[in-house]
C-alpha positions as CSV (number, residue, x, y, z in Angstrom):
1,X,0.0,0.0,0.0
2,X,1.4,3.4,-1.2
3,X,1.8,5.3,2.0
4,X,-0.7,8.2,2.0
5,X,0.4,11.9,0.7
6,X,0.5,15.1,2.8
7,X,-2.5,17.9,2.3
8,X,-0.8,21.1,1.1
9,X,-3.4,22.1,3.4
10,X,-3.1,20.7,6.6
11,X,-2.0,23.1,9.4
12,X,2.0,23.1,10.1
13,X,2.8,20.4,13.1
14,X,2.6,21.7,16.6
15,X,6.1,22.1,17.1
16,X,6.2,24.7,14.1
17,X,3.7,26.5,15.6
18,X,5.2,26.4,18.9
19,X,8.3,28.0,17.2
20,X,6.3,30.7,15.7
21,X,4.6,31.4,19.2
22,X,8.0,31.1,21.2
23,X,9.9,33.8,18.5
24,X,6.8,36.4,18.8
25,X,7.2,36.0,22.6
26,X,11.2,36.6,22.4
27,X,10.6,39.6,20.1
28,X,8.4,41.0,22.5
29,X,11.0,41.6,25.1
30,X,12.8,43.9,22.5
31,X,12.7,47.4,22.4
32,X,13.9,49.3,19.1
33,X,15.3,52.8,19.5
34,X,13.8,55.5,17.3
35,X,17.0,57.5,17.0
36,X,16.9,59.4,14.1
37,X,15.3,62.1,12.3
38,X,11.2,61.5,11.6
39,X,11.5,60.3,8.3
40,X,14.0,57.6,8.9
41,X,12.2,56.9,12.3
42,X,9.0,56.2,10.6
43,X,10.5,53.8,7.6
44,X,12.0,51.6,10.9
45,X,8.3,51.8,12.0
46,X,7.3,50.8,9.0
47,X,10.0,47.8,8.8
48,X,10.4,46.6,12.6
49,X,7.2,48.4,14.3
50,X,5.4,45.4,14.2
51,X,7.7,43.0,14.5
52,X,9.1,44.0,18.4
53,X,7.3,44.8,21.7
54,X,7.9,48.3,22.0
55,X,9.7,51.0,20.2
56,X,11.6,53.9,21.7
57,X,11.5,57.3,21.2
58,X,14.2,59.7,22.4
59,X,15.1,62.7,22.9
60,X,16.7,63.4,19.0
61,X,13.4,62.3,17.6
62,X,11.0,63.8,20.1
63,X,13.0,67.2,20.0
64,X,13.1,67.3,16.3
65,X,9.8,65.7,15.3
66,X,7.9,66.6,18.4
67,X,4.9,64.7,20.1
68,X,2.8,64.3,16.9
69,X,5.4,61.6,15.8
70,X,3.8,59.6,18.8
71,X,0.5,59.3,17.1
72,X,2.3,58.5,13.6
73,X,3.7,55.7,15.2
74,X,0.6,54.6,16.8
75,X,-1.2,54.4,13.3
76,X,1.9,52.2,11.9
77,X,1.9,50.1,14.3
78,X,-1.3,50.5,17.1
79,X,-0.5,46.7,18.5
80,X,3.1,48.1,19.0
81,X,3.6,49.5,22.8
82,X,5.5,53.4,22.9
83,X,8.6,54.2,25.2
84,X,9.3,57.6,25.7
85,X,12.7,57.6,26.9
86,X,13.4,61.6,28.1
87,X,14.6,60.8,30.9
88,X,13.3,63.7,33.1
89,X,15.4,65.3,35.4
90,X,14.3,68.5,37.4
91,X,11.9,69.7,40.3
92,X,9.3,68.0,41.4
93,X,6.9,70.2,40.1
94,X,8.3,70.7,36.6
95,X,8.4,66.5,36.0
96,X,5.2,66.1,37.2
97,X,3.7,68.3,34.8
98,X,6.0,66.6,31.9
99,X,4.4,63.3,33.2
100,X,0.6,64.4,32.8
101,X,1.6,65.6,29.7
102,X,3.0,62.1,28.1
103,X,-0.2,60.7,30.1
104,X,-2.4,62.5,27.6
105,X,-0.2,61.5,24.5
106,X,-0.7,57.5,25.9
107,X,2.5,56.0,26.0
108,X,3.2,52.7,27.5
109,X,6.4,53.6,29.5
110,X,8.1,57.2,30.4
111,X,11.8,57.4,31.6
112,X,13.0,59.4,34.8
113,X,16.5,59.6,36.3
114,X,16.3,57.6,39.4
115,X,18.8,60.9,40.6
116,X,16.1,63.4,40.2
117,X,15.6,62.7,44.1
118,X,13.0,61.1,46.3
119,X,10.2,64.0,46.6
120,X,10.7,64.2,42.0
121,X,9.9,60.3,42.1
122,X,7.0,60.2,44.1
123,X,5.7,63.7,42.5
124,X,6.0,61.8,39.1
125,X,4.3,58.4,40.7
126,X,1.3,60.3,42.2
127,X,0.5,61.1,38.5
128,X,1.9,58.5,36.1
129,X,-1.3,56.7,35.7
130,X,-1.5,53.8,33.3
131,X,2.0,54.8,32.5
132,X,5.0,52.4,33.4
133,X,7.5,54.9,35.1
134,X,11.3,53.5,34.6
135,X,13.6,55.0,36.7
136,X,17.2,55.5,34.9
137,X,20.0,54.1,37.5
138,X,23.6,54.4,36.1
139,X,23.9,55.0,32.8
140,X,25.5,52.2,30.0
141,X,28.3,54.9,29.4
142,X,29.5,55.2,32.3
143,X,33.1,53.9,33.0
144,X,34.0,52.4,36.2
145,X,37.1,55.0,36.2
146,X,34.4,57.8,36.0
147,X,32.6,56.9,39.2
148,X,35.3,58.7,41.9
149,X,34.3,61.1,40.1
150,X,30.6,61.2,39.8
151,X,29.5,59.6,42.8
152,X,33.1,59.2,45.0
153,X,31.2,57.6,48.0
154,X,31.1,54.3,46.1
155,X,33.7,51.7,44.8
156,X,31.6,50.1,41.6
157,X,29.0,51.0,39.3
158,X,27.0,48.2,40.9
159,X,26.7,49.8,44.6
160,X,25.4,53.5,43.2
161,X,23.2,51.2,40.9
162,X,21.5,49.7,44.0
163,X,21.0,52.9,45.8
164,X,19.3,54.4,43.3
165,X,17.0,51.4,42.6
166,X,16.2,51.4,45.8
167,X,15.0,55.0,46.1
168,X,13.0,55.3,43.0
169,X,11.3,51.3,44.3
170,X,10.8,53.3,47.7
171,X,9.3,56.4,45.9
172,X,6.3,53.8,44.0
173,X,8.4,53.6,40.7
174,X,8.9,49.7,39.9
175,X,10.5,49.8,36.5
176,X,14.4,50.4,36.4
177,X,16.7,50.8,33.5
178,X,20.1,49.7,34.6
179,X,23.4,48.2,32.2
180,X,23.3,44.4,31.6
181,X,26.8,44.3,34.2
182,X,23.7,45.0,37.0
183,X,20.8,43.2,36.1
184,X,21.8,40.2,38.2
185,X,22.6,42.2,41.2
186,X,19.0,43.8,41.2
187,X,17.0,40.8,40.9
188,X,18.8,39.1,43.9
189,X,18.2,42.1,45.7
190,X,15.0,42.9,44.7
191,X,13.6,39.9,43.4
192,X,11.1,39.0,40.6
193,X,9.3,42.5,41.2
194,X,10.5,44.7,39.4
195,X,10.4,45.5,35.8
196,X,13.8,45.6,34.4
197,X,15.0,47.5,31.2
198,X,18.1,47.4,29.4
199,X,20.1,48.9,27.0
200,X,24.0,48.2,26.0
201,X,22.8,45.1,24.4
202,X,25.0,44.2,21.5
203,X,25.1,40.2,20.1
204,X,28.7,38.7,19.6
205,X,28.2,39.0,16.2
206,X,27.3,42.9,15.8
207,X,29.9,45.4,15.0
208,X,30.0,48.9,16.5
209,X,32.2,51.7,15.6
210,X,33.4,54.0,17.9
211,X,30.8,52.2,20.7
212,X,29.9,55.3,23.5
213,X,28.2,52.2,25.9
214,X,31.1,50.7,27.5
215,X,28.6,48.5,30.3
216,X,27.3,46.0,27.8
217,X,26.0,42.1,27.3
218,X,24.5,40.0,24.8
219,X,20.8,39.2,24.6
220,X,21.1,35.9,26.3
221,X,23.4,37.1,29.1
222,X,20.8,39.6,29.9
223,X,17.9,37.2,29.4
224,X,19.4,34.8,32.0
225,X,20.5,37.7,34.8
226,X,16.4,38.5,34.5
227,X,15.8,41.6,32.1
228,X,12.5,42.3,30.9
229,X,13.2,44.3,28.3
230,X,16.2,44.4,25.7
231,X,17.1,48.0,24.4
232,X,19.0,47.1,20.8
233,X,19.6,49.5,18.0
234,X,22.9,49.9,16.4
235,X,23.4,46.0,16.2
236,X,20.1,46.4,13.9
237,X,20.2,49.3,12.6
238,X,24.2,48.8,11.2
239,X,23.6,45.2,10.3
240,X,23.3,44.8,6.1
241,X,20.2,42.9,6.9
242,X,18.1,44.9,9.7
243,X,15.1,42.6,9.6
244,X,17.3,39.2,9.9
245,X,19.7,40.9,12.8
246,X,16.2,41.4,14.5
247,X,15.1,37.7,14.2
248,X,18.4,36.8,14.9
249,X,18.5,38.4,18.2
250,X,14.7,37.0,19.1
251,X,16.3,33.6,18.6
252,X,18.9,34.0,20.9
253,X,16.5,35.1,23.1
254,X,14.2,32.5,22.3
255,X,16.9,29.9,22.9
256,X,17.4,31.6,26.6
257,X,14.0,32.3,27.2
258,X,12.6,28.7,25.9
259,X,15.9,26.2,27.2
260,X,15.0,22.9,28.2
């Protein structure tokens, strides 16, 4: 008996589809930076918007563009969650009134520097609303050598890092943006709580010129300390293939995310 053909039209085997379902879940936990002028910004839209979890807009785009951009992006890609990474830094008062404003433009997340002090934090928590603050610990630039410094009353990035997570977890913020190097430290301080962001993410195989984020790690390194979120742009944007560089990093993080 001739064994029986295949329908063309059968659905793909489970494990197929559990492949499909495990690389949409890894490309959720990336977050593609925006930094450019609006017209380059909005053909990466076009290309990645609805391929990754979230796309970031900073302060080049937002300062030359300004908040309309948001709502472009929303059309190109409305299943697509918005960061607004400013990074607010000032009085109480005056980031307060910045946070009500990106309230009314709905973004998903809003930035703060976790420096801005206790009373800015919990000024900018009283009025975040469905926003998810993240408060900015120690910058990815930031060389060890710098810190006597910037902050002389500690030995390594990784001691300010905690101090400043824990004033802006204190002050109701529970979203942090800290280097890959401190990911691991936070969550066995601070355990599963809170939402952890993080750029200086660059895969063994990307190539960056004259790199200004000296605190970095791949995608699974950061996966397996416990980030949430994966900041990655120049490793996409300077790859010849942007769109494979993405997939390529949402199987790595698939691989970490998924591991037997």
């Amino acid at each position: 008996m001739s064994k029986p053909t295949k329908d063309p039209k059968s659905p793909p085997a489970k494990s197929s589809k559990n492949s499909a379902g495990q690389l949409k879940a890894s490309l959720a936990k990336v977050a593609f930076p925006l930094d450019s002028e609006k017209t380059a910004a909005l053909k990466w839209v076009k290309l990645l918007g609805n391929q990754v979890g979230c796309l970031k807009v900073g302060l080049e785009l937002f300062v030359s563009a300004g908040p309309s951009v948001l709502a472009k992006i929303r059309d190109l890609a409305p299943e697509t969650k918005i960061f607004l990474d400013l990074k607010l830094n000032d009085i109480p008062a005056t980031m307060a009134q910045a946070t009500l404003a990106a309230v009314k433009h709905q973004v998903d997340y809003l930035t703060v520097h976790a420096q801005a002090g206790t009373e800015a934090l919990k000024a900018v928590a009283a009025v975040a609303g469905p926003i998810k603050l993240l408060a900015v610990t120690v910058l990815t630039s930031l060389k060890p050598e710098e810190l006597p410094e910037l902050a002389p009353a500690y030995q390594e990035p990784f001691q300010w890092t905690l101090t400043l997570a824990q004033r802006a977890l204190d002050a109701g913020i529970s979203g942090l943006v800290t280097s890959p190097a401190e990911v691991a430290v936070l969550r066995a301080k601070f355990g599963a709580s809170p939402f952890l962001v993080v750029p200086g993410i660059r895969p063994t195989w990307s190539e960056v010129p004259s790199d200004d984020q000296k605190r970095i790690g791949t995608p699974a390194m950061a996966i397996a300390a416990g980030a949430d979120l994966l900041v990655v742009g120049r490793p996409i944007r300077m790859a010849k293939d942007p769109l494979q560089a993405l997939m390529d990093i949402g199987q790595e993080i698939r691989e970490r995310l998924f591991a037997a």
